[in-house]
N, C-alpha and C positions, 0 to 999 in steps of 0.2 A: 620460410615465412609462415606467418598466421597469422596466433592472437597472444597482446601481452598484457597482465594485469601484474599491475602494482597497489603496496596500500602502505601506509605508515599514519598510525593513530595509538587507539588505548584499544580499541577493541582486539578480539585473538584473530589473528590473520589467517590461519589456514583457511577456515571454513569460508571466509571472505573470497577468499582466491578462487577456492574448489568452486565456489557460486558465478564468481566470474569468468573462470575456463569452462563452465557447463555454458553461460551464454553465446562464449563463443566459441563452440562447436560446430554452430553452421559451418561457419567458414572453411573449412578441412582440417585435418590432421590425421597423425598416425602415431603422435605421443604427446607426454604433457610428462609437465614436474613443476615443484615447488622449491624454492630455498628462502628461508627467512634466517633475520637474527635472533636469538636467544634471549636478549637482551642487555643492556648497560657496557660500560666499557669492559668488561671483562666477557663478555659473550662471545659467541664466534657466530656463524653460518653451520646450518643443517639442510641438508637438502634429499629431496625424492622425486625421482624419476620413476616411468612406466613406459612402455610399447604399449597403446593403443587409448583406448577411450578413458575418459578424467578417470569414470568410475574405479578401472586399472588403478588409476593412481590413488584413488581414494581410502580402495581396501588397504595400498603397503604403506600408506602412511603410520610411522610411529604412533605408538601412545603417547610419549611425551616429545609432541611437535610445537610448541606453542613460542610465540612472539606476537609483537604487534607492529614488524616491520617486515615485510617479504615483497619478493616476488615469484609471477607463474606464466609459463609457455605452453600453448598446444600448437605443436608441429608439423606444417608440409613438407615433406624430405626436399630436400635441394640439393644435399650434400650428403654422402654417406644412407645406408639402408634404414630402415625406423629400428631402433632398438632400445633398448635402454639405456643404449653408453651414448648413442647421438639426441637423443632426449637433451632440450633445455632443462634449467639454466646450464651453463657451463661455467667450470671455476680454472684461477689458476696453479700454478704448481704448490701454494702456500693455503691452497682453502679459504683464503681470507677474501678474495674476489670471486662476484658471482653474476652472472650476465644474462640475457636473453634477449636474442637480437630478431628479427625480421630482417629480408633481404637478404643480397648476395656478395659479398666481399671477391671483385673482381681478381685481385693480387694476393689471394690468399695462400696459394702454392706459392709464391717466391716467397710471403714473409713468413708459413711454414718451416721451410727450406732453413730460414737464417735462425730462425728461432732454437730449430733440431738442432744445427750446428753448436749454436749455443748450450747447447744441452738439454733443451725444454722438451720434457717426456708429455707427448698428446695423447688422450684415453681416447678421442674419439675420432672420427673421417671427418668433421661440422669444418668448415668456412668461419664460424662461429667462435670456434675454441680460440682461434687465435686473436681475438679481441682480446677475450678474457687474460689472456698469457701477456702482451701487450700493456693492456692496463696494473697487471699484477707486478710488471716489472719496473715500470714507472716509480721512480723516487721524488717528484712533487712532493711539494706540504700539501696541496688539496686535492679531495677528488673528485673534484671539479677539474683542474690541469691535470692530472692522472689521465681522468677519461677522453681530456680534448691531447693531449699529446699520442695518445694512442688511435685517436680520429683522423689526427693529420697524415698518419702514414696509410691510410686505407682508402683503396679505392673501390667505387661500388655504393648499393645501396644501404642500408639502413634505421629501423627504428632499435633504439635501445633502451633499456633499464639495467642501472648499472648497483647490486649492494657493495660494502666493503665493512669486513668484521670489525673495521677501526672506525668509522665512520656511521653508528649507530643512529644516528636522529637524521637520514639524507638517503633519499634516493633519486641517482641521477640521470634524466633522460635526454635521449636527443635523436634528432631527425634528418633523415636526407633521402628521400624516396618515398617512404615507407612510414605509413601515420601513424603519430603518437597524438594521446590525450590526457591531459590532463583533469580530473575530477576537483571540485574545490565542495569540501565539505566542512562540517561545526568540528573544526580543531582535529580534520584526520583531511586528509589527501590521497587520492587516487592514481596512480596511471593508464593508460590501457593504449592498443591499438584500435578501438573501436568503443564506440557512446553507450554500445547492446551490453557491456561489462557495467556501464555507471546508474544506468539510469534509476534501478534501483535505490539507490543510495544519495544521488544528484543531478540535480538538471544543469548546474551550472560549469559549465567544463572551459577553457584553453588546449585550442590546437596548434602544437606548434606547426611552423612552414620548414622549409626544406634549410640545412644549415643552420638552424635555432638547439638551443639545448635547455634544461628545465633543471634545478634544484630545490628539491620537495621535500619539507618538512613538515609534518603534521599540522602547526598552525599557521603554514606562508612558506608559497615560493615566488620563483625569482625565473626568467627567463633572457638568456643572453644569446650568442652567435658565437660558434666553435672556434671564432677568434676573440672572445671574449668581452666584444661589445655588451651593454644592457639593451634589451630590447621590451618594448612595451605591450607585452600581451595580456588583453584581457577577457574576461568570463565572456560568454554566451549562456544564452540559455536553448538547452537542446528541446524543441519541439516534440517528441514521442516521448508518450508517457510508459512506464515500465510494464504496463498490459500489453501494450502493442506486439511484444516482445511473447506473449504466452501465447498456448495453442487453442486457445479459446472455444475448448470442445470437439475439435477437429483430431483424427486419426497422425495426420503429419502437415508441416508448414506448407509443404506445398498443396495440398489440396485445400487449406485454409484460404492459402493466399488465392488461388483459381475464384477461390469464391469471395475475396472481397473485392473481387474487379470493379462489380459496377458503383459501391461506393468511393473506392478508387480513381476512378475515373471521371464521378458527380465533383472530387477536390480539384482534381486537374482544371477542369471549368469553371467553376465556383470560381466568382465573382471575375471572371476575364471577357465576357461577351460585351458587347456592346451593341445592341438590337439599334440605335439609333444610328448608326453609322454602318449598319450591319458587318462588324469587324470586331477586335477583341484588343484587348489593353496586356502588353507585354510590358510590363514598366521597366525591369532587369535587361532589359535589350541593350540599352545605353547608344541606341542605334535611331539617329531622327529620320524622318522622312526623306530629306534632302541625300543622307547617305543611305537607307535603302534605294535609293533610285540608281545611286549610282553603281552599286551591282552588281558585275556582271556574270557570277560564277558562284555560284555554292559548291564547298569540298565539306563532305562529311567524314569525319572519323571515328570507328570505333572498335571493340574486340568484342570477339563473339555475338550473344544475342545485339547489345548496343549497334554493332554493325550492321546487322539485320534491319533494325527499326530504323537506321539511319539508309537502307534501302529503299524501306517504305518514304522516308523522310523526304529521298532527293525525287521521288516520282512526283509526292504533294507538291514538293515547292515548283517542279517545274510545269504539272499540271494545272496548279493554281496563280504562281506565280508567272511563269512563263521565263524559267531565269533557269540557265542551263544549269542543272546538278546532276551529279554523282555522289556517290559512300566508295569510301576503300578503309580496309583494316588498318586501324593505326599503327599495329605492329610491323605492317611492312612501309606504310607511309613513311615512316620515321628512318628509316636506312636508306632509302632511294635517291636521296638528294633532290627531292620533287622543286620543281619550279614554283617559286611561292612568285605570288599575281598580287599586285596592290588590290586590283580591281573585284578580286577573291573575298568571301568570304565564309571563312572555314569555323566548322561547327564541333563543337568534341563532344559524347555521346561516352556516361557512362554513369551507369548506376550509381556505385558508392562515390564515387567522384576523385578514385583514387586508383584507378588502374592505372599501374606502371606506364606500358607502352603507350598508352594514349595522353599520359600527363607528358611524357618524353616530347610526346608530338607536340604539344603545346609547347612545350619551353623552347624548341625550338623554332616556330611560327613565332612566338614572340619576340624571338631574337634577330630572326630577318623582318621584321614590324610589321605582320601580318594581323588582323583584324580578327580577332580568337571567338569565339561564344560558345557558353557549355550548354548542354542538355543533362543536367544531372538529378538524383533524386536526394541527397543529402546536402544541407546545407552546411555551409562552412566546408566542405571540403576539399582539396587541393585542386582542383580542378575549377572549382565554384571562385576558387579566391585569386586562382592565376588567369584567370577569360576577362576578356573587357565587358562580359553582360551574357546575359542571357535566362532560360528557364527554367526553375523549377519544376520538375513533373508530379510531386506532392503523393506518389505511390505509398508511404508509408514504409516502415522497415519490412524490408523482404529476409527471410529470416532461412529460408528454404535456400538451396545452393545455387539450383536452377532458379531463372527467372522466369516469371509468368505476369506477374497485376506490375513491375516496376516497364517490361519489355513492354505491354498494352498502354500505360501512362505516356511511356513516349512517345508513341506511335500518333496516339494524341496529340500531345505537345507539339509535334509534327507537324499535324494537322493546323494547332492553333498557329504556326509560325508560319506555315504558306496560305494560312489564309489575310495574315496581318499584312503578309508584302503582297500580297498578290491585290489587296484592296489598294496600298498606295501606289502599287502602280497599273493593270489594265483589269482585274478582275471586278464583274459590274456587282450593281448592288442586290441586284436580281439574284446572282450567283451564291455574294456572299450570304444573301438570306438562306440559299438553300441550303447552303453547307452548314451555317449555325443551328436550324432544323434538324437536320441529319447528326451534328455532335451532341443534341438534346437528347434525341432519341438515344443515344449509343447505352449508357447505363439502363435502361428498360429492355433494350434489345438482348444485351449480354447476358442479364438474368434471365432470360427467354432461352437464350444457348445453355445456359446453365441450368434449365430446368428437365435440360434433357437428357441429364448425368447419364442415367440408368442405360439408357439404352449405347449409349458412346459406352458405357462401360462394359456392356455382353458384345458389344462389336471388339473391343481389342480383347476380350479372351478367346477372341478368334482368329485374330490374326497376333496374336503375340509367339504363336510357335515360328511365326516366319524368321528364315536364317538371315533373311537381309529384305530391306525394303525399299523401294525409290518414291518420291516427292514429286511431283512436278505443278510445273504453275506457267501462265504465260501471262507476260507482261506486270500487270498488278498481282498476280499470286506467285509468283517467283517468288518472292521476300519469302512472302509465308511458311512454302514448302520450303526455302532451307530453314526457317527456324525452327518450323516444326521436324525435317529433321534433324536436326542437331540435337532439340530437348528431347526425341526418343533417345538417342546414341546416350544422351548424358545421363537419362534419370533410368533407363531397363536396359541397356547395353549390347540390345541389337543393332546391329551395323544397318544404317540407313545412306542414302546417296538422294542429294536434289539437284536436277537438273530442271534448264527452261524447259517447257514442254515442245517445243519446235526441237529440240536440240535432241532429243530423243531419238531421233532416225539417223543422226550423227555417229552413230559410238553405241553409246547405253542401250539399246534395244537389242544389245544381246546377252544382256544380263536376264530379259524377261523369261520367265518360265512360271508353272505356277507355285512354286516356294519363294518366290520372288514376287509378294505383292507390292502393286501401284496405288498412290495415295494421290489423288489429283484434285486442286482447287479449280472451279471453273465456277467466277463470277458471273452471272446475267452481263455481260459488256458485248461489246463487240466484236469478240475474238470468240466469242463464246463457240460456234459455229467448228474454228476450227481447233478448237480445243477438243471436241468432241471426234472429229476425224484421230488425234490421236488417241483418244483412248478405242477405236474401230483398228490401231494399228498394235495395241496392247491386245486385246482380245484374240485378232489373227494371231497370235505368241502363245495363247494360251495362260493371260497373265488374268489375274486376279487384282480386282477394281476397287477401291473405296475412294468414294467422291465425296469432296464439300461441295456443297451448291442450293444455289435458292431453287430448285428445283431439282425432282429424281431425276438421274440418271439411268437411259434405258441401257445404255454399255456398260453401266456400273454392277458390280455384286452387291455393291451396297450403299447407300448415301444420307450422309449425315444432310440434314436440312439445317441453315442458316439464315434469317432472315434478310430481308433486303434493306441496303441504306443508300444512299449517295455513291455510285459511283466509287468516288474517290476511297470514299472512308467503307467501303467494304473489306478489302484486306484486312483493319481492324478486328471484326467480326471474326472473319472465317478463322482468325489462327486463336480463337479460342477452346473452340471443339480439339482443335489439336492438340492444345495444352493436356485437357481430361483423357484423349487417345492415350499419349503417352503417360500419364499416370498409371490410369489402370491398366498398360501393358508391364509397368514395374512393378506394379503391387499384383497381376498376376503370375508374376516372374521369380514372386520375392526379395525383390533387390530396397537396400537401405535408401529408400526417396528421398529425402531430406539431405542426405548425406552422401551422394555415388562416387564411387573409389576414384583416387586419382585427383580427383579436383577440390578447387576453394572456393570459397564465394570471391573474393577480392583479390583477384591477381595483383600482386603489388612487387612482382621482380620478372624479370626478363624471361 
């Protein structure tokens, strides 16, 4: 998986592409390549591949590369090692097809297997290749049926773009898992798996849905269903403008992003309060009163960070609402065969709004007629358009691989949705004033955490030689410490562990020693007391301390101060300082922030 750009117009396409595989770089890889047409009917397909970063590909590109129809891949291994020969596109045995897929081809060793037998010589290890071989062998008049007869025999996920050196004025894509988009521009056309390729050049894009397939022509396409229905897709226009998308004087996205929290999160609010009713307007809920009452279970879903805020999520809702919740990983939700509850209702939680396992979970809740709602930050996407309702968290493009201002938006959003049910059903007006108080404040308080870089930054070049580090948190800072540590693990690649802090005298307290420091969240609450006894059972270890807390800690080695808010919405706060920990424990580590080995922004395969 990754990213795909296409384009077919007048203008010269490499540079086109080179521009839109630099944008999507976030999202990971470990190779990239181009193949375009030469032009007219007598041209063929050229292509270049590289191991590693665009620029890789940039230098071995020919001198004379030029067309005005291509396409370009940057690559997460799934199949095969990164190299040049597993580098998209892939072609097949005639040259004349050229591909680049996203997603995992389930049955790709058996149709392998028949292919060999037939004689089909594979240059590479890819899952991939055998699309292209597939399509290549197809004898259809179009390729359009080319590419859907070669679809029908695949099982698995999918976004594609498909060239053919016969087929000069068309490029054909399609979808099943794995998002594709379409760009519509002044008489040239776009593809991409993501908006951060277009925006530059148009706001008005077609996403297709799962089983849709697209034919793009420079002046007009056309969008049907892999059985070859017409279907009626049309433009949007994408919200972030192509600045959103730069670094805007910052060293890397992610310290960018740390620091547009608190306007970030001034969107999130913007214009949802409702100081008369002391409650907030969700209009996307698609949820009335009548059926918030009826209730009786919130299930959250989500992968990684989204899991996390969906931790914070189910504590709001049951603190404020008083309506029993839980979060579990969607990834394992979806294989368990969990008991779906009419009376349930289950929440999906994710950033792009296209993680695989978590849209999996959806499709399946919808199938047993389950009552879906998203939490996403991208609008129009699969997640957004498969839910019966739900919220925007308006974090902006997160551009960085780790999350930080999109993981804080939701945690929000959170807030605003167990304060909505929690008004229609027992939560007094008294309460809900305090709590809209307390989400006014949050953008002033954050830049308050953030104004305190400096010194969070000489704190982790102190503890950034530790070989491993533990988290702990009780009850409301539990969430926090595993996010916070996950985003060390993810962005400086010290092994961290988070446990409850009760849970600590179970097990992990023999992990303490002092190359083993402890990172402990201890909100002003009412556990505070014994929160503190744990860190007196860290110390007798000889462990080494750094506390968040609205107040010093005397057991602590060291403590970040955070401001105080509500109760509820302090978890908020405190995992901000962590985000800045973790930074500059990578940036004094050296490690590629923006970009940490292994991972993607957009999990979009199993």
């Amino acid at each position: 998986m990754c990213g795909i750009v296409g384009y077919i117009g007048k203008r010269d396409v490499a540079p086109l592409l080179l521009e839109g595989l630099q944008r999507l770089e976030y999202r990971g890889y470990d190779s990239a390549g181009i193949a375009l047409h030469t032009g007219g009917k007598t041209g063929g397909l050229k292509t270049a591949k590289a191991k590693g970063r665009v620029r890789e590909l940039e230098s071995r590109l020919p001198k004379r590369f030029a067309g005005t129809v291509g396409i370009a891949h940057t690559r997460w291994a799934t199949h095969g090692a990164p190299n040049d020969l597993n580098a998209h596109p892939h072609q097949d045995a005639t040259g004349k097809v050229a591909i680049v897929h996203n997603g995992i081809i389930d049955n790709a060793t058996a149709l392998r297997a028949k292919l060999v037998a037939d004689n089909v010589e594979f240059i590479s290890d890819t899952d991939s290749e055998v699309l292209a071989h597939l399509i290549g062998r197809s004898t259809a008049e179009t390729l359009e049926e080319r590419v859907r007869e070669a679809l029908r025999l695949i099982e698995g996920t999918y976004g594609i773009a498909v060239l053919h050196a016969d087929f000069p004025d068309r490029i054909v894509a399609a979808r099943n898992g794995s998002p594709v988009v379409l760009g519509i521009g002044e008489k040239e056309m776009f593809v991409s798996s993501d908006v951060a390729a277009l925006v530059s050049h148009t706001r008005q894009v077609v996403t297709l849905d799962d089983g849709e397939m697209a034919t793009v022509k420079a002046d007009d396409y056309r969008t049907y269903t892999t059985e070859g229905s017409r279907t009626s897709a049309s433009p949007t226009t994408v919200e972030w403008e192509a600045e959103s998308y730069d670094m805007g004087g910052h060293d890397t996205y992610m310290h960018k992003e740390i620091c547009e929290q608190p306007d970030a999160v001034d969107r999130v609010l913007r214009g949802r309060i409702d100081d008369r009713f002391s409650t907030v307007h969700l209009g996307g809920l698609n949820l009335d009163a009548r059926e918030a009452r009826g209730v009786r279970r919130v299930k959250i879903l989500g992968c990684g960070s989204a899991y996390h805020t969906g931790l914070i999520g189910a504590q709001l809702i049951e603190e404020l609402a008083r309506i029993p919740a839980d979060a579990e990983p969607a990834s394992e939700f979806r294989y368990r065969n969990a008991v779906v509850d009419p009376d349930t209702l289950y929440i999906a939680v994710s950033q792009s709004g296209e993680t695989y396992d978590t849209l999996a979970a959806v499709q399946e809740l919808k199938r047993k007629g389950a009552r879906v709602l998203g939490v996403v930050n991208v609008v129009g996407s699969a997640i957004a358009r498969e839910t019966d309702g739900g919220v925007y968290v308006h974090a902006g493009p997160e551009v960085c691989v780790v999350s930080t201002k999109c993981f804080t938006n939701t945690a929000v959003a959170f807030a605003l949705l167990a304060l909505h049910l929690g008004r229609i059903r027992d939560l007094s007006v008294a309460d809900g004033k305090r709590i809209i108080a307390g989400l006014r404040k949050l953008p002033e308080q954050i830049a308050e955490v953030l104004s305190g870089e400096e010194e969070i930054k000489k704190l982790a070049a102190l503890y950034a030689d530790a070989k491993s580090m533990m988290f702990i948190g009780r009850v409301r800072g539990y969430p926090v410490a595993r996010e916070a540590s996950l985003k060390l693990k993810e962005v400086s690649y010290v092994h961290a562990e988070a446990y409850p802090a009760s849970e600590l005298k179970h097990g992990p307290l023999a992990l303490i020693e002092p190359e083993v420091p402890t990172v402990a969240v201890l909100p002003d609450d009412d556990l505070l007391e014994k929160n503190r006894a744990t860190l007196e059972e860290i110390k007798a270890r000889s462990g080494r301390i750094l506390a968040v807390a609205h107040q010093e800690q005397e057991k602590a080695d060291h403590t970040i101060l955070v401001p105080r808010n509500e109760v509820e919405l302090d978890p908020i706060l405190m995992g901000i300082p962590l985000q800045l920990l973790a930074y500059h424990s990578a940036l004094a580590l050296g490690r590629d922030i923006d970009k940490p080995r292994n991972l993607a922004k957009s999990v979009t395969v199993e």
